[in-house]
N, C-alpha and C positions, 0 to 999 in steps of 0.2 A: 543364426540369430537367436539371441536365448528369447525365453518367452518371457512375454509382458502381460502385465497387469491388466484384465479388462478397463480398467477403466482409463485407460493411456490410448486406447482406439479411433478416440477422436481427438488425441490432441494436436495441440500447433505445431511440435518439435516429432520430427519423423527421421530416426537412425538406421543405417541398415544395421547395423551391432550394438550392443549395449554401451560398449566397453569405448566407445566413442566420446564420452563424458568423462571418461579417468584422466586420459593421458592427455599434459599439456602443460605449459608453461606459465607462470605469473609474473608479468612482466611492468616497469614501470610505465605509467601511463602519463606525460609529462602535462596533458591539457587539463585529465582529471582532477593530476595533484594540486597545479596553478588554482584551478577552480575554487577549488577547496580551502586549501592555504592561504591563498589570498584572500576570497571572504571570510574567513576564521580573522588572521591577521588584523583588515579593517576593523570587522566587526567587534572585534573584544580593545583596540585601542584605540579607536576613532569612538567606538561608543563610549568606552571611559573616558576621553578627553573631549567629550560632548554629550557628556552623561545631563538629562532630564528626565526629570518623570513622566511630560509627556510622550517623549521617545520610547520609554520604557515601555508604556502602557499601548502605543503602537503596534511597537514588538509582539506584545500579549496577543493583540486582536488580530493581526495581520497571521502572527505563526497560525491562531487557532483555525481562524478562517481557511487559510491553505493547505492545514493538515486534513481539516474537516471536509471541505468540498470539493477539494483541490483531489488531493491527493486519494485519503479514503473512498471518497462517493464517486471522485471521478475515474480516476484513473486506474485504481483496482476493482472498486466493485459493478462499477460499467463497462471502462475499456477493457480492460484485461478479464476479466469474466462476465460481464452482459448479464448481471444479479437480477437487471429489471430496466423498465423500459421507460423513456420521457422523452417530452417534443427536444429535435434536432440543435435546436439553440440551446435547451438546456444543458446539456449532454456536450456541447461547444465553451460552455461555461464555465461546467467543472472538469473539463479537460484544461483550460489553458490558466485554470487557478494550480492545476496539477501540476503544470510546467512552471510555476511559480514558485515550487518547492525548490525546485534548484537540481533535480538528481538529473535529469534527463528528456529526451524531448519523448512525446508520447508513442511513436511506435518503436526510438529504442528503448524505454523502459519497460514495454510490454515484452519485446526479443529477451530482452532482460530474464523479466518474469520468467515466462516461458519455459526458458534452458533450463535457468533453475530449480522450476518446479517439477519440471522433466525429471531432471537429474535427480532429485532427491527422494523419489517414487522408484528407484529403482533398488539394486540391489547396494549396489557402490556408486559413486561418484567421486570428482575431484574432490579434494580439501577445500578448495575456496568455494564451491559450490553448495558447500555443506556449512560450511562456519569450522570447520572441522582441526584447527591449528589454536595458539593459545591468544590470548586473549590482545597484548599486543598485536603480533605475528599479522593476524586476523583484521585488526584497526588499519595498519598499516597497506595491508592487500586490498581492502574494502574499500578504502577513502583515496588510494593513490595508485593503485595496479590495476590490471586487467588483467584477465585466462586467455591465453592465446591455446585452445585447444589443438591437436595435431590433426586431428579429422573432424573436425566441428559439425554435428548435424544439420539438418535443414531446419529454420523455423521459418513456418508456413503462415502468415498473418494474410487474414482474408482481403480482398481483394476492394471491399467497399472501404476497408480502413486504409490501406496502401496510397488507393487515389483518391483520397479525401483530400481537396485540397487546404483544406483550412488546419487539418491533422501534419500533411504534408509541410507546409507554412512554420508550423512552429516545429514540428523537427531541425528544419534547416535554422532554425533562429533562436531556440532554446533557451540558448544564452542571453542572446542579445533582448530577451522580453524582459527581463531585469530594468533596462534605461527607458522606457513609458516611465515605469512607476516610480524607480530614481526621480528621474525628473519631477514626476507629481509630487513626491514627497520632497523635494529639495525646497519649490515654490510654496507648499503649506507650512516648512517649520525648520528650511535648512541644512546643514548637516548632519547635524544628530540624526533627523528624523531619515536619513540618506542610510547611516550608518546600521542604525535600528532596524530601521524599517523593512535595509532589503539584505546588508552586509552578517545580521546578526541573525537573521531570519530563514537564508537561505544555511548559512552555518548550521543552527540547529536544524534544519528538516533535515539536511543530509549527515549531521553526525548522530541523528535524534534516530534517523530510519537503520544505520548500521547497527549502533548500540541497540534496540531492539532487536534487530534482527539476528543479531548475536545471541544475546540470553534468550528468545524464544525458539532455537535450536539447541540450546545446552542446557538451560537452568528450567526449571517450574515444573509446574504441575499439569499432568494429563487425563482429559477421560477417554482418551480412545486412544490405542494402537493400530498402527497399518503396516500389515505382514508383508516381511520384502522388504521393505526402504529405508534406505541408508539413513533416511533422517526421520527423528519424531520429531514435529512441533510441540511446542511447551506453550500451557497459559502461563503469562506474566501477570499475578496479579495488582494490583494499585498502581496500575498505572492505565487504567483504562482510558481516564479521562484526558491523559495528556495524548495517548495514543488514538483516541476518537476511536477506541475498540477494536481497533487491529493487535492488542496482545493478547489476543485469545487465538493465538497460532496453530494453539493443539487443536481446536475446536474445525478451522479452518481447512489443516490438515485433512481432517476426516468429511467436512462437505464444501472442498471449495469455489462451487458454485451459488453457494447461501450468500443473500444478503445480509443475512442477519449471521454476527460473528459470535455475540454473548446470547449463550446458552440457558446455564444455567441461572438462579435466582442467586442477587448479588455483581452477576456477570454486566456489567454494565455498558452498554453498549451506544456513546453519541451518536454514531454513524447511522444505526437504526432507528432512533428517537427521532436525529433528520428525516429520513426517508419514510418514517410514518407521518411527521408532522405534512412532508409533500404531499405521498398520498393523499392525504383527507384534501387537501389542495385542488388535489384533482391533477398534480405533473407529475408522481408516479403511478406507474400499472405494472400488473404483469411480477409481481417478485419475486421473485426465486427462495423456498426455504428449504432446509433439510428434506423435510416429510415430501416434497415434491424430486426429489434426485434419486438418480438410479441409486439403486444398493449394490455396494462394494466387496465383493466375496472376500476381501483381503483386510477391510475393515474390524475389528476385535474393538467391542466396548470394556473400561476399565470399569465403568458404572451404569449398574441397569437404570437407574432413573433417568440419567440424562439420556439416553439409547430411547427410551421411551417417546419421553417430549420429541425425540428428532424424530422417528419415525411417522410421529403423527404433525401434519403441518399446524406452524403454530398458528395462533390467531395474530390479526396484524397490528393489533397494538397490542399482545400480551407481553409481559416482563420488563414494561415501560417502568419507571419511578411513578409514583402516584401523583406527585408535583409536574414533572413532565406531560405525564396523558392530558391534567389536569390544565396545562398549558395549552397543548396541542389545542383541546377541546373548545378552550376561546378566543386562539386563534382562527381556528376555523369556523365557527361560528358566526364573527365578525366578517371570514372572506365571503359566507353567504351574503351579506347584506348588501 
């Protein structure tokens, strides 16, 4: 077994060999494609031939909402790595906003995770694993194939997540949470707002999360290198705001236990704006930042400043926007009263 990375000792994916991640097949995956193509399909010509503005603006708040609590707060920086901690309902909340995105139910998106992030901490991994093919090639595998590996390792997902049943519930039904909110939006405004709301919504979250996920393994800028691994994360800049600050991949890369993804000043980070505005709430505790995670012997800073800030935990509203803190601050002022 070749040797691994300290910090792979505690992970969820456990191989007897490295090379268990190379070898394997990418194969068409006919319920993924349906998925996909068919909400693509609806969504761009049921919502042009029931194109409104209020539809539109649906779209806006429903993507934001899902990408933000859904997806970010829930399902990566809670399920999948436990950044920080909140009462059981809430944590219920932004998991099944997370399955709302459309990619997957939450402990196979976390398997997901997992392998991948496995994989790409190592020396080599598959191509699909990596983003590592060209740009169609890559669209193509991501949005309508699967890795049929030859020896696929174990992923170990803990045992309180397994038999949760509420966890368990929306795995098995994934798909099917899409017709609640169908429904709701058919009775508030029709088709359009059918189309919009869930058709064009779930299309962007899952062609929104490949295309990121794309150019944050090939394209942008880095402040840390991780010696060893097949793959660097890249920040993607200007797009923090559509991403709710998951394109700060490079940053991730290097502590991805942090709740907080934006680093440096400018790095701008919704996801963490949320979860300070909670905290002061008083529903988050407990958050995980750089300055609090083991140190990475394989870790290489590109930039002593930012190596600095992470070493030392930040403060929990530092690097907020001014107008943001400034928000938070009468927000929470008012939840005294």
């Amino acid at each position: 077994m070749n040797k691994l990375p300290a910090s792979l000792d505690g992970h969820r994916v456990k191989a007897a060999h490295t090379g268990r991640v190379c070898a394997g097949t990418v194969r068409y995956a006919p319920v993924k494609s349906i998925w996909f193509l068919g909400m693509a399909a609806a969504g761009i010509m049921g919502g042009l031939l029931h194109f409104s503005w209020a539809a539109f603006l649906l779209f806006l708040c429903t993507t934001a909402i899902v990408l933000l609590f859904g997806h970010s707060l829930g399902s990566h920086r809670k399920l999948i790595h436990n950044s920080y901690q909140c009462p059981k309902w809430l944590e219920y909340v932004f998991v099944y906003l997370g399955v709302q995105v459309g990619l997957a139910g939450p402990i196979g998106l976390l398997r997901q995770h997992e392998l991948r992030d496995y994989a790409q901490r190592l020396e080599n991994c598959h191509d699909y694993l990596r983003h590592g093919r060209s740009f169609w090639l890559d669209a193509w595998w991501q949005l309508n194939c699967e890795l049929h590996l030859d020896a696929p390792p174990d992923v170990q997902v803990e045992p309180d997540i397994l038999k949760d049943r509420f966890f368990v519930f929306l795995e098995r039904t994934w798909m099917a949470q899409q017709l609640p909110v169908a429904i709701l939006f058919y009775l508030w405004g029709g088709w359009a707002f059918v189309f919009w709301g869930v058709c064009a919504r779930v299309t962007a979250g899952v062609f929104g999360h490949w295309l990121i996920g794309y150019f944050a393994h090939n394209h942008g800028t880095m402040h840390f290198h991780i010696n060893g691994a097949a793959v660097q994360g890249k920040n993607i800049r200007f797009t923090s705001l559509l991403t709710m600050g998951e394109c700060w991949h490079n940053n991730h890369h290097a502590f991805p236990g942090s709740a907080r993804l934006g680093h440096a000043p400018g790095e701008w980070d919704p996801g963490w704006w949320a979860l300070s505005l909670l905290r002061r709430a008083g529903l988050i505790w407990e958050l995980r930042l750089p300055g609090d995670l083991p140190q990475r012997p394989e870790l290489v800073t590109l930039d002593e400043e930012i190596i600095t800030r992470c070493r030392v935990p930040f403060k929990q509203d530092g690097m907020m926007p001014a107008w943001a803190l400034g928000f938070t601050s009468r927000i929470c002022n008012f939840c005294r009263h």
